[in-house]
C-alpha positions in Angstrom: 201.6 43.1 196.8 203.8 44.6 194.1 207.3 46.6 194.9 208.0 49.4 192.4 206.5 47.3 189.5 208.8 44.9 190.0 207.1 41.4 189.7 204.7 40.1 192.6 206.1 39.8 196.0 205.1 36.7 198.4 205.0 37.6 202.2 206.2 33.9 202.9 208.8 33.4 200.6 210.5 36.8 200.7 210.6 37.1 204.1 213.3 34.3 204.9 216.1 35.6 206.9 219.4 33.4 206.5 221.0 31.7 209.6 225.0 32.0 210.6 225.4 28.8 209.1 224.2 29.4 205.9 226.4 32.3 205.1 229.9 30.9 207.0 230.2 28.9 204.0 231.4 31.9 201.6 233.3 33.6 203.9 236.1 31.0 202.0 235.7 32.4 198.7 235.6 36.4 199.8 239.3 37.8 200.6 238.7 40.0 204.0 240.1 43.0 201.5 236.8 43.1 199.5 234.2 45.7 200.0 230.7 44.0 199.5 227.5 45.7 199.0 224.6 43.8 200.5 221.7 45.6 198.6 218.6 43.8 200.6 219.8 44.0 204.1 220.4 45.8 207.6 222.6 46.4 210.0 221.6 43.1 211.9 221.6 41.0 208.8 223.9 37.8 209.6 225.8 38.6 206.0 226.6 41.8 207.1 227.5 41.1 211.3 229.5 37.9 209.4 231.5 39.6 206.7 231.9 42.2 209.1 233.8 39.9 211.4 235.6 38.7 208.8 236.9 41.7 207.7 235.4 43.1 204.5 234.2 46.5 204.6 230.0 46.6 204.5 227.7 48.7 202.8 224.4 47.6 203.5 221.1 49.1 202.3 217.2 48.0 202.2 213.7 48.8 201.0 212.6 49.9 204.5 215.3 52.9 204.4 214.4 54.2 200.9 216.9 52.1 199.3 215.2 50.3 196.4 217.8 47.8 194.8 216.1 48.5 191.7 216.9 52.3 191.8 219.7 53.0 194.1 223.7 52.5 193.7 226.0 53.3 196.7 227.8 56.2 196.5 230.9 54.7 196.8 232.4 51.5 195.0 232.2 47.9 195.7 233.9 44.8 194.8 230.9 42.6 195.1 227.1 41.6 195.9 226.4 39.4 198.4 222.8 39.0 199.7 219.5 36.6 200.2 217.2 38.5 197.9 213.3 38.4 197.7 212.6 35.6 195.7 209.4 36.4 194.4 211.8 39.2 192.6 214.7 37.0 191.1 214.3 37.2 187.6 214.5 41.2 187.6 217.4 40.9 190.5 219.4 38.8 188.2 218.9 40.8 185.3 220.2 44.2 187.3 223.2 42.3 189.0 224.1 40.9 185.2 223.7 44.5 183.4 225.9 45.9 186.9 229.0 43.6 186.0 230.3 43.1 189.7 230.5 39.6 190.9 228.0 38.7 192.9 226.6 35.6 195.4 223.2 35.6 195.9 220.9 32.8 198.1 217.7 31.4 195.6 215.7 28.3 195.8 217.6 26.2 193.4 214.5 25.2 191.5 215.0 28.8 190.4 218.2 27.2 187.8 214.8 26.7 185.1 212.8 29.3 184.2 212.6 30.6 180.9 213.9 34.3 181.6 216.9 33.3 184.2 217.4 30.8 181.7 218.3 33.1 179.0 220.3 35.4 181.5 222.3 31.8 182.7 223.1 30.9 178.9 224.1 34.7 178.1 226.2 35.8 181.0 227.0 32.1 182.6 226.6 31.0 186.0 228.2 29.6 189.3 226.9 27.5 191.8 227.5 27.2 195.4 225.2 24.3 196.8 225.1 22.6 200.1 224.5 18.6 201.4 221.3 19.7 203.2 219.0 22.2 203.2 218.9 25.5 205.2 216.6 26.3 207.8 215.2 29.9 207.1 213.9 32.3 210.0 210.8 32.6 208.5 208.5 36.2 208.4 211.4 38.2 211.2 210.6 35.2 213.9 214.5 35.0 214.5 213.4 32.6 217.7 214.6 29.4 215.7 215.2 28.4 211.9 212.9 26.7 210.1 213.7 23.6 209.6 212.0 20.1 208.1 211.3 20.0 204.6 211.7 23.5 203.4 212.6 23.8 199.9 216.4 23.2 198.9 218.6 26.4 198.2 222.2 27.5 196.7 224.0 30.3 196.4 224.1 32.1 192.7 227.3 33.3 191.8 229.0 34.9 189.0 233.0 35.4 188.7 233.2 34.9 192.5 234.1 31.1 192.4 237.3 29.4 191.6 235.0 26.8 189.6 231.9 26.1 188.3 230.0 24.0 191.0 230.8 23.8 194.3 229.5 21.6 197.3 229.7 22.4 200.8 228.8 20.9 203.7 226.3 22.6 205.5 226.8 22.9 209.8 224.4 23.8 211.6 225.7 23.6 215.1 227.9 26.6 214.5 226.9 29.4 216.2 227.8 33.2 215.4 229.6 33.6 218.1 231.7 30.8 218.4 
């Protein structure tokens, strides 16, 4: 299946939902005053329930409404992006988010760091990393029963002018619950 012409989409790999856990971890490095545009999610997205609760305003937006990342731009202004993207879709993602110029933290595979096109973008523009001491478990295809968990393949977040340096490692807990 191809979106928009926009590279090759994977059913399995770009349908991996992110758990509570997985996003806690930034809330550190977004001040609650920040208005974050979360370009491949909806209302019950955990980024945007989660940075809701922390206090930053939230304009979400997704493919399913008629909001194509690749040709849609909120109305009104943000301070930064904040998302788990479809993967299959990374390279053309970065480049967007790059050639937008707003910070942004975004959730990839971290065997996505080599590749010959992110690459270039990574050596051009510079990159952050925020990386974890285990790997997430992903609710995998909308079965938001129970993360994934076992050997699913290792992830960080992707961040650009976001950070307060250049790697970052956090520990990862995933007996936290949303509503705790």
């Amino acid at each position: 299946m191809t979106k928009n012409g926009h590279g090759t989409c994977n059913k399995e790999s770009d349908e991996c939902y992110t758990p509570y856990y997985a996003v806690e971890p930034i809330l550190k490095y977004i001040n609650s005053d920040l208005k974050v545009w979360c370009p491949f999610d909806k209302e019950e997205s955990e980024y945007v329930k989660t940075l809701k609760v922390n206090g930053n305003k939230v304009i979400f937006s997704h493919i399913d409404d008629g909001k194509d990342f690749f040709n849609y731009m909120p109305d009104e202004d943000f301070d930064v992006i904040i998302s788990n993207p479809p993967f299959s879709l990374a390279d053309d993602i970065l480049e967007r988010l790059y050639k937008i110029g707003k910070p942004f933290i975004l959730l990839l595979p971290l065997k996505y760091l080599q590749a010959k096109k992110r690459g270039e973008l990574f050596v051009e523009y510079g990159l952050q990393l925020l990386t974890f001491d285990k790997r997430i478990g992903y609710y995998i295809n909308g079965d938001m029963s129970k993360p994934k968990e076992g050997n699913y393949q290792a992830s960080s977040y992707f961040c650009w002018r976001i950070l307060p340096k250049d790697l970052i490692i956090e520990t990862l807990n995933k007996e936290v619950k949303a509503d705790e």
